[in-house]
VOBA-1610 file (N, C-alpha, C; in pm, whole numbers, padded with zeros to 5 digits, always signed):
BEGIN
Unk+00714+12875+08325Unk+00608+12792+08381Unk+00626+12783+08533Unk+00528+12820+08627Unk+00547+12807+08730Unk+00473+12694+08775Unk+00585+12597+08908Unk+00506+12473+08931Unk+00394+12465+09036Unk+00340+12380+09041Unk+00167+12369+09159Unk+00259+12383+09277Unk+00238+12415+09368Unk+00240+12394+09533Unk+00179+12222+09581Unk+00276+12142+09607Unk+00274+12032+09664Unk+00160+12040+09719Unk+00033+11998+09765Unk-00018+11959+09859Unk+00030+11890+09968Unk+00005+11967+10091Unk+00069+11926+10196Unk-00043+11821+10296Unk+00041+11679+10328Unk-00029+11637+10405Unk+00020+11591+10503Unk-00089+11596+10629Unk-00082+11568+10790Unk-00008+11414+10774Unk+00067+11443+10893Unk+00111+11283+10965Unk-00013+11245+11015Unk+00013+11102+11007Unk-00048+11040+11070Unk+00003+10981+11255Unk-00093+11022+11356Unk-00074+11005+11501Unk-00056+10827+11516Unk+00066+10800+11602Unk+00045+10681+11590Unk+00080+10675+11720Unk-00020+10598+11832Unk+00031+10567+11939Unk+00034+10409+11943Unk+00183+10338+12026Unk+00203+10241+11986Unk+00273+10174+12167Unk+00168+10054+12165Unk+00109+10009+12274Unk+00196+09870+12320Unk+00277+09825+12376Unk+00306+09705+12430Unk+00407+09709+12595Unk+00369+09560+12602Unk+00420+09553+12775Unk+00582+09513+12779Unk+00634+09512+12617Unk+00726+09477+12598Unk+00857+09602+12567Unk+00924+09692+12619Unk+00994+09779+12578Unk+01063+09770+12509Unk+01167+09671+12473Unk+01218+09649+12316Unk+01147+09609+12217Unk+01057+09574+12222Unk+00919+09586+12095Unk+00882+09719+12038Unk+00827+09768+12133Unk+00839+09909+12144Unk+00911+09987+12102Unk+01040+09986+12158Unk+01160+10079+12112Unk+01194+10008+11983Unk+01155+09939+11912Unk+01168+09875+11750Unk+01087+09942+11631Unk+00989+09949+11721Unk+00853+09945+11625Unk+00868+10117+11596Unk+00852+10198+11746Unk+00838+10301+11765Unk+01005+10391+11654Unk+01122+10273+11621Unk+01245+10403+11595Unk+01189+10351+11412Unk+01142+10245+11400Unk+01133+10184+11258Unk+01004+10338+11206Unk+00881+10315+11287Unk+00785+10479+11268Unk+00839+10596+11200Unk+00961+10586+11308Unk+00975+10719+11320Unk+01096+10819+11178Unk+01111+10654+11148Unk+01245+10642+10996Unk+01083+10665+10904Unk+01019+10620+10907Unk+00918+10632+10787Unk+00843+10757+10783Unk+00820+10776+10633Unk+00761+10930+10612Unk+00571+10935+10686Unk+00526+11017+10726Unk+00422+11026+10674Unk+00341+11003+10834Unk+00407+10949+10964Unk+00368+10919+11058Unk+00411+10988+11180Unk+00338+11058+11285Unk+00431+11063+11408Unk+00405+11023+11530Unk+00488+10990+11577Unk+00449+10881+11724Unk+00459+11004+11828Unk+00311+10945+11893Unk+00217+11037+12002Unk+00264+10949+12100Unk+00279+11048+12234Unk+00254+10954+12368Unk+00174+10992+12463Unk+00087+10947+12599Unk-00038+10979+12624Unk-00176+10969+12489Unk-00219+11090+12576Unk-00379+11039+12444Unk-00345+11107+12308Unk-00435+10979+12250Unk-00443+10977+12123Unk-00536+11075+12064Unk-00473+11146+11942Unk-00587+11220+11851Unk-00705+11116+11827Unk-00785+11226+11803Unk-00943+11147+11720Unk-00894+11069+11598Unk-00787+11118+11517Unk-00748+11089+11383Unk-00687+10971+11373Unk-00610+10994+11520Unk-00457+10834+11524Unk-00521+10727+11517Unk-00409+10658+11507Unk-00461+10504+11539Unk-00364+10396+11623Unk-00412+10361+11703Unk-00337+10257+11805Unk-00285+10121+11817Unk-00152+10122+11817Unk-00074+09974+11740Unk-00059+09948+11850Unk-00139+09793+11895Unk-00097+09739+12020Unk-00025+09606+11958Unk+00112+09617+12061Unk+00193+09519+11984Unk+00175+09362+12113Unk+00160+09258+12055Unk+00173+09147+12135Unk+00206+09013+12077Unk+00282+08921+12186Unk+00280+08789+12160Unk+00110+08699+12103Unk+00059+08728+12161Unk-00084+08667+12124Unk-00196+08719+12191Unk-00318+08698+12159Unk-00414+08775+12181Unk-00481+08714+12312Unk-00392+08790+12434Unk-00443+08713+12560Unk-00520+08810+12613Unk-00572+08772+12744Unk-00615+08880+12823Unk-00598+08954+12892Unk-00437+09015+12820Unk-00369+09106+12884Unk-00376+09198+12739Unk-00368+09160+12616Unk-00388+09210+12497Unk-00531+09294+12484Unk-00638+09179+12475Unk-00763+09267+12540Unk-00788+09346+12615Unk-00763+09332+12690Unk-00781+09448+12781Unk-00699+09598+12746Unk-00588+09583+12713Unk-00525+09701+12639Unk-00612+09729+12521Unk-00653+09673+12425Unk-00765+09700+12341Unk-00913+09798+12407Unk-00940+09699+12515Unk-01034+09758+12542Unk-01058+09878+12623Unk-00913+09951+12667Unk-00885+10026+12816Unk-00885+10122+12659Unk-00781+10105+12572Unk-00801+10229+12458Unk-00915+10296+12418Unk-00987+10178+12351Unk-01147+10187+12324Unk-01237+10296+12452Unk-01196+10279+12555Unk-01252+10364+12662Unk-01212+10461+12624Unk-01069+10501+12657Unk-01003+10637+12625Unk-01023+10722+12510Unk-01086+10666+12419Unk-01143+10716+12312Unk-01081+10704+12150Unk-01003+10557+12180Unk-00930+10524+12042Unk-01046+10467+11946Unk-01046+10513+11810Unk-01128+10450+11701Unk-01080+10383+11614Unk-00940+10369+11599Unk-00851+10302+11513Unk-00725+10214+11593Unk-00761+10083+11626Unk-00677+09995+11676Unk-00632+09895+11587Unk-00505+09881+11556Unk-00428+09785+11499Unk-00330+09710+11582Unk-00377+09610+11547Unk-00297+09492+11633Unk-00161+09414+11567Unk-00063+09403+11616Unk+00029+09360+11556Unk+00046+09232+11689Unk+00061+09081+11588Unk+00048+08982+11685Unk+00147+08854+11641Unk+00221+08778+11777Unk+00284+08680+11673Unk+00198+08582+11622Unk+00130+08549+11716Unk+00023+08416+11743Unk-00081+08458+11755Unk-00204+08401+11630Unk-00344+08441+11617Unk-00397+08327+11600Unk-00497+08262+11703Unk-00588+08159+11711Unk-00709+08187+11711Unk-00800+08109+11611Unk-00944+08149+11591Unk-00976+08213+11738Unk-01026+08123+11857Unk-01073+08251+11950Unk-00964+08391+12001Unk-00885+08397+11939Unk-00877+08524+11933Unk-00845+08590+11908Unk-00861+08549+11770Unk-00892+08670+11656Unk-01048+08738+11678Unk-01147+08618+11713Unk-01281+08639+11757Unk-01273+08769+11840Unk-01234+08710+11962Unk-01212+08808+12076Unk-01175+08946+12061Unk-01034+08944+11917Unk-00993+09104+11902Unk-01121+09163+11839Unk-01148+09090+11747Unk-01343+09158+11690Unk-01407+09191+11768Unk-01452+09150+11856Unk-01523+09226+11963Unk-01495+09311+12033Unk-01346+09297+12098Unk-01283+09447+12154Unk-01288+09550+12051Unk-01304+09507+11943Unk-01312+09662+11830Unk-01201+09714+11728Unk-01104+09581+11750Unk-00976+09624+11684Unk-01022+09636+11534Unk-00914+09709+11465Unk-00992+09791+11338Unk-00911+09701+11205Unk-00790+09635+11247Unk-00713+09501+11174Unk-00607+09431+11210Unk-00581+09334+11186Unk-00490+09288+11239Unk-00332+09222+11152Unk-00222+09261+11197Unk-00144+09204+11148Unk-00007+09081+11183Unk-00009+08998+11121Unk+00136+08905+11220Unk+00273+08960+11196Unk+00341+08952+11282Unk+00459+09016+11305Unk+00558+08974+11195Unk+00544+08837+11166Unk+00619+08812+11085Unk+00596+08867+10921Unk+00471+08870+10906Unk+00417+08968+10783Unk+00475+09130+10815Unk+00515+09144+10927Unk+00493+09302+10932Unk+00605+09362+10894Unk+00628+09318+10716Unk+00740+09403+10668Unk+00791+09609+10704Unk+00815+09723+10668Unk+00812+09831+10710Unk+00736+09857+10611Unk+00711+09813+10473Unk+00601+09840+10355Unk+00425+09841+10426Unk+00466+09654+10462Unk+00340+09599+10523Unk+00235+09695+10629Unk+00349+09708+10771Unk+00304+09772+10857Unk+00263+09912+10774Unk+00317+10039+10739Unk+00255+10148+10720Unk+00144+10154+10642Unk+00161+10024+10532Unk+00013+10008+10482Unk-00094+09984+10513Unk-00047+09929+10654Unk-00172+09867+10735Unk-00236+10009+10839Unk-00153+10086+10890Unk-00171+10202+10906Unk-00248+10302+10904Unk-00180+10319+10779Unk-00306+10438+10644Unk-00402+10353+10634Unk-00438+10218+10636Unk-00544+10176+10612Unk-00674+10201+10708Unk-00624+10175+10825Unk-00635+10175+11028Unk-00748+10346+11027Unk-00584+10409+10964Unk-00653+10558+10950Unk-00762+10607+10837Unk-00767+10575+10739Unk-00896+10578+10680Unk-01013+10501+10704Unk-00995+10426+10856Unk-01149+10364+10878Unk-01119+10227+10809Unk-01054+10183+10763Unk-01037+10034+10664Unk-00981+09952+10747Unk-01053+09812+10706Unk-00965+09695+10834Unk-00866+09633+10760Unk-00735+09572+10790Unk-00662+09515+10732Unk-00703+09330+10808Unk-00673+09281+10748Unk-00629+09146+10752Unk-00604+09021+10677Unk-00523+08954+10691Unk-00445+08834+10607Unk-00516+08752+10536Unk-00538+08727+10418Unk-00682+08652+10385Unk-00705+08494+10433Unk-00599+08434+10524Unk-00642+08315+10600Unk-00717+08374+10688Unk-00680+08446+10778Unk-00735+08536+10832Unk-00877+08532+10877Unk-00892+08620+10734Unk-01035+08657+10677Unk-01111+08541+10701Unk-01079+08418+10616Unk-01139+08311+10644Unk-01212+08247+10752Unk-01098+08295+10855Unk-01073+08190+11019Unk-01198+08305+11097Unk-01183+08425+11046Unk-01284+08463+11117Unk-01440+08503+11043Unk-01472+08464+10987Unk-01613+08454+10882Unk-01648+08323+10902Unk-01582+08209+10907Unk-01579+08037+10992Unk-01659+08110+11136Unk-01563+08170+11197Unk-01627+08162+11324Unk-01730+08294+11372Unk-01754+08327+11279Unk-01878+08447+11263Unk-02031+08409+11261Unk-01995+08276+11142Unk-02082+08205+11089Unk-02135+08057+11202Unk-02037+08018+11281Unk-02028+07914+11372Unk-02147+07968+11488Unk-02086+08114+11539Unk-02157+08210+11663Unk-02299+08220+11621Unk-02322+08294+11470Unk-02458+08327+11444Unk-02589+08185+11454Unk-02486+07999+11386Unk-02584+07926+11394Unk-02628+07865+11525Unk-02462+07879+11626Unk-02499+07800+11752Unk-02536+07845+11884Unk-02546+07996+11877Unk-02585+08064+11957Unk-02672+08173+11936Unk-02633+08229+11805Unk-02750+08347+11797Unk-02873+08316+11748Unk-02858+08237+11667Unk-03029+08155+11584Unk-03083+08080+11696Unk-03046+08004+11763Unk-03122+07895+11811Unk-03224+08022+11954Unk-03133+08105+12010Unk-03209+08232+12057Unk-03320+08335+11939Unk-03341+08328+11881Unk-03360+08400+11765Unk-03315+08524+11759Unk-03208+08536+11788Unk-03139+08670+11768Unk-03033+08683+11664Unk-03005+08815+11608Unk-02898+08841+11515Unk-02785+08908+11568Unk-02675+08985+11514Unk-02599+09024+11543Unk-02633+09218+11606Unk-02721+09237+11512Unk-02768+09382+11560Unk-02833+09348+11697Unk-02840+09272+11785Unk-02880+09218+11895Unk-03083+09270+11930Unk-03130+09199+11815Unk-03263+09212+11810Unk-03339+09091+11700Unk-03413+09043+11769Unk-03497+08904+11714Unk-03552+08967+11594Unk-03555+08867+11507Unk-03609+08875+11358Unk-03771+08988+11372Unk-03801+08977+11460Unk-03949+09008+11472Unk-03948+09181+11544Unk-03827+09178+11578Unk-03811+09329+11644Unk-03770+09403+11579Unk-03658+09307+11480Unk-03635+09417+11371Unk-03771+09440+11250Unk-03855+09367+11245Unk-03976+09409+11180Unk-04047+09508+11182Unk-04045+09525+11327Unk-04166+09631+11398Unk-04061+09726+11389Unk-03885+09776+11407Unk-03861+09872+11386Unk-03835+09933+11261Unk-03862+09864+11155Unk-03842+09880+11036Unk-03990+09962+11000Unk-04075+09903+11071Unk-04223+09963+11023Unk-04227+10118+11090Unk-04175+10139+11204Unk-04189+10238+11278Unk-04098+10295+11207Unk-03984+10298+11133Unk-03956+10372+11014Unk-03995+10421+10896Unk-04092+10397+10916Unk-04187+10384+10765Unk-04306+10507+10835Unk-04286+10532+10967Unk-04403+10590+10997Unk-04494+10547+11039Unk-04558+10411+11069Unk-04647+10349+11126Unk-04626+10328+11250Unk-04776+10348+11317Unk-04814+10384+11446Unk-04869+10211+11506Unk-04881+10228+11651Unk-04864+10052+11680Unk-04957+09967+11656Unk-05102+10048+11642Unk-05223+09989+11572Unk-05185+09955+11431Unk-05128+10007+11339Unk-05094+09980+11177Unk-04942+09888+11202Unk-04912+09878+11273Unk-04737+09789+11245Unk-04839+09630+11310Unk-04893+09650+11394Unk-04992+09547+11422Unk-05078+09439+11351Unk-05118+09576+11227Unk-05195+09504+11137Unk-05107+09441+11026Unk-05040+09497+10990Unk-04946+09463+10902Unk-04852+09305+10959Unk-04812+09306+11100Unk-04727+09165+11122Unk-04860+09059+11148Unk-04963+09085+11199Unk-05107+09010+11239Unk-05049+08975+11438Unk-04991+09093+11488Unk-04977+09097+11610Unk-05113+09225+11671Unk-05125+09177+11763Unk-05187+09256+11848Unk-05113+09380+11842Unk-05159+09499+11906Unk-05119+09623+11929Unk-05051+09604+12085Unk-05076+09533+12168Unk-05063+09549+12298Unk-04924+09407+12236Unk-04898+09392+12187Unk-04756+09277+12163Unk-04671+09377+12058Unk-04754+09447+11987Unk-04609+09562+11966Unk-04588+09645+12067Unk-04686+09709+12142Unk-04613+09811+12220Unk-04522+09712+12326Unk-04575+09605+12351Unk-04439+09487+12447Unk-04318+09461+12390Unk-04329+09459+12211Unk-04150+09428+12146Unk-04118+09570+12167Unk-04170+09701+12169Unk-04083+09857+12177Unk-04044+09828+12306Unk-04114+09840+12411Unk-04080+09810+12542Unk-03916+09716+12545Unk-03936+09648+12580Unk-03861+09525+12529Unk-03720+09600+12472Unk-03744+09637+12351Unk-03651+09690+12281Unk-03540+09793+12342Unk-03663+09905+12370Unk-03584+10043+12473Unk-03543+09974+12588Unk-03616+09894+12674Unk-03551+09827+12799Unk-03349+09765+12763Unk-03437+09664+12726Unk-03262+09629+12676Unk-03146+09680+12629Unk-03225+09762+12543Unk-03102+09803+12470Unk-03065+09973+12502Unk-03099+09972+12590Unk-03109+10136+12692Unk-03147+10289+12588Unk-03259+10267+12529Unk-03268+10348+12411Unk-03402+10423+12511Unk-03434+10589+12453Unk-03495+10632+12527Unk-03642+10654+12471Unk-03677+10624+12351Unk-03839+10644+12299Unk-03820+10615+12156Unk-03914+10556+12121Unk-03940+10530+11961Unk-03829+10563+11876Unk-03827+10696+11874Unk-03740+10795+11778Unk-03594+10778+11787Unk-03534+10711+11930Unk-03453+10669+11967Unk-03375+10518+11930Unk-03508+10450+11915Unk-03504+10320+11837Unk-03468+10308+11688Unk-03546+10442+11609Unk-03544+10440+11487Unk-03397+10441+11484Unk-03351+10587+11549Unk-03198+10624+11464Unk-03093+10504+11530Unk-03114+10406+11664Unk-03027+10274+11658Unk-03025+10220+11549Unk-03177+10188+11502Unk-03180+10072+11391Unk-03103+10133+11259Unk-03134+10273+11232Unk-03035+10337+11096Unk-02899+10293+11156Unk-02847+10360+11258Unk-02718+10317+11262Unk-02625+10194+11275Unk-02697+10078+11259Unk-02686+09945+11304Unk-02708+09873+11162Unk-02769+10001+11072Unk-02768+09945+10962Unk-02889+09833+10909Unk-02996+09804+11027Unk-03110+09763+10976Unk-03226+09811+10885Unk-03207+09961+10861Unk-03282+09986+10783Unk-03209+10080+10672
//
């Protein structure tokens, strides 16, 4: 009987981020004992994913979040001692992909969080979870509703008209259909491409697919 050929699989790129060098030199020799990972320095693959390590999520943390995000990181994991609702908020918006506390960050924990990072999956603690869906829910009633705006950053009524213009309807028929004038839809497209720097109709449509409104 002859046996299968293992499937062979890629390390995973891990570039790993702090202002702290014995953090660093911890995190980075603990990596490098574990199977399955290898620590990159300079830029990151498309594939890796970026462990920024910190005391708490200041604005020295952010900004390393967000200087990555430039450079072209898609997978940021945060490893943190201290996580306070605003900013955990805050790492959400820089784009971090999950987050973990240091003291959770067994060598099991961390690589699981990892592979997770790297398949596109967010990790986080289910207080966590909580503290930030509280304040998801806080943002959307006390600031985004009372503007009538949502999170896809377009008023209930804009996402209407781009939903129709997905459908194929032209600004006389999306008109008839909301009981707006034609000259007040072509003002919400306007409007729309202005703001949101989109370049013609067709341009609008594939935002709104990708944003997930339609």
């Amino acid at each position: 009987m002859v046996a299968e050929p293992i499937p062979f699989q890629a390390r995973i790129p891990v570039l790993v981020c702090s202002s702290d060098p014995l953090s660093r030199a911890g995190v980075v020799s603990q990596l490098r004992r574990a199977q399955g990972f290898a620590v990159v320095e300079g830029d990151l693959p498309e594939e890796g994913v970026a462990l920024v390590l910190a005391d708490e999520i200041d604005s020295t943390a952010l900004a390393e979040m967000r200087a990555l995000r430039g450079r072209g990181a898609r997978r940021i994991l945060l490893l943190a001692s201290r996580v306070d609702d605003r900013g955990l908020l805050a790492a959400a918006e820089a784009g971090v992909t999950g987050v973990l506390r240091r003291t959770e960050a067994t060598p099991g924990n961390l690589a699981a969080a990892i592979r997770s990072a790297a398949a596109g999956e967010g990790t986080l603690p289910p207080d966590l979870l909580g503290r930030l869906l509280r304040q998801v829910g806080q943002l959307q009633r006390q600031v985004l509703s009372p503007r009538g705006l949502t999170f896809s950053g377009l008023t209930e009524r804009e996402a209407a008209v781009v939903r129709l213009l997905a459908d194929g309807l032209d600004t006389a028929e999306i008109g008839a259909t909301l009981f707006y004038s034609e000259r007040t839809v072509k003002n919400i497209i306007h409007d729309i491409t202005s703001r949101l720097e989109l370049r013609n109709r067709t341009h609008v449509v594939a935002y709104a697919i990708r944003e997930g409104l339609i």
